[in-house]
Structures are given as structure tokens and as C-alpha cells.
N, C-alpha and C positions, 0 to 999 in steps of 0.2 A: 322828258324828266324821268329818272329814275327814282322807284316807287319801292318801301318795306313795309311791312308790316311792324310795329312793334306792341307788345303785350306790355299794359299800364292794368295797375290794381285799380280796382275803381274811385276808390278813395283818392287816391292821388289824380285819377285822372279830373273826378270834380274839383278838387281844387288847385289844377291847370287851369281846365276850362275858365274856374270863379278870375284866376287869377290874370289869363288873356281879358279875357270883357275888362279887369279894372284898368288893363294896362293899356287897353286898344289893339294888342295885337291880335289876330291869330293863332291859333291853336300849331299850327305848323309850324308861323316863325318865330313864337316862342319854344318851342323844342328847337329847331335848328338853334336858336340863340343862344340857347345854353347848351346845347352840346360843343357849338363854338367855344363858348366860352369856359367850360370845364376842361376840352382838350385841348386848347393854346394856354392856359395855364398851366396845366401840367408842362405842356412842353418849358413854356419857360421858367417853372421851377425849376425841373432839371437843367435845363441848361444854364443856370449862376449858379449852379451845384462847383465847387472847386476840386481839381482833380484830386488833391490830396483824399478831401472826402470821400469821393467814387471810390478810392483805391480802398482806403477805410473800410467801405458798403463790402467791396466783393471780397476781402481778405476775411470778413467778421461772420461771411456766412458760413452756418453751421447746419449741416444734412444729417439729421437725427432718423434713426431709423427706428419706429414706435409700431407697438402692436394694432392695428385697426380699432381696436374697443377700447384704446388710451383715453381715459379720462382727465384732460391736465388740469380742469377745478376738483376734481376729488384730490389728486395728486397737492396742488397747491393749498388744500385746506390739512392734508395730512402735516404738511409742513409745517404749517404755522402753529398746528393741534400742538405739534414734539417740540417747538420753538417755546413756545410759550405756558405749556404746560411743565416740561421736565427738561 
């Protein structure tokens, strides 16, 4: 069997743990459980995605080229300031 390591906050890890003992499983096969279960979902999201959609997705994406230090909540609060003020 292959073996990783993965980094869990502590927080979250105790309440895995709490949450294997209520379920009776295991610490391991409720992680594999849900990582099943979050990556076949996604799959089958997309996949009853209709192609029109898809096309929709990739036609609408927009490559904005922003200075590193772009604030988009300052930006967004500047808007609404001039919106609603004047």
C-alpha cells in the first residue's frame, strides 16, 4: 500500500477523529471516503455539464492583467462609494 502524508489543522483533525468514533469508522476510511466522494462528484458534475455550457465557460473567460497589490475590495467599495453617493 501506498502511504502520504497529509497536513490537517488540528481543529479539523479533532473533529474527524470525534467524528470517525460516531460513525465507527476509521480515521483513514473516512478520509478515503470523502475524498471519493468530493472527486466522483465533481466528476459527475461536469460531466451533465451540456456542451453548449462548456462552450459558454471557455468563450466568457476573461485574462485581466492586474498589478500584484490590486485590491478588488477596496476597488469594489470605491464603486459603490461613487454609485451611491454622487
Amino acid at each position: 500500500m501506498d502511504t502520504k502524508e497529509v497536513i490537517i489543522d488540528e481543529n479539523t483533525m479533532e473533529m474527524a477523529k470525534e467524528y470517525s468514533i460516531r460513525s465507527g469508522m476509521n480515521l483513514k476510511d473516512l478520509l478515503d471516503s470523502y475524498t471519493h466522494f468530493v472527486t466522483e462528484g465533481y466528476k459527475e458534475f461536469t460531466k451533465n455539464v451540456s456542451p453548449e455550457v462548456k462552450a459558454m465557460q471557455r468563450r466568457n473567460r476573461i485574462a485581466l492583467d492586474l498589478p500584484a497589490d490590486f485590491d478588488w475590495k477596496e476597488e469594489v467599495g470605491n464603486e459603490m462609494y461613487k454609485k451611491y453617493t454622487g
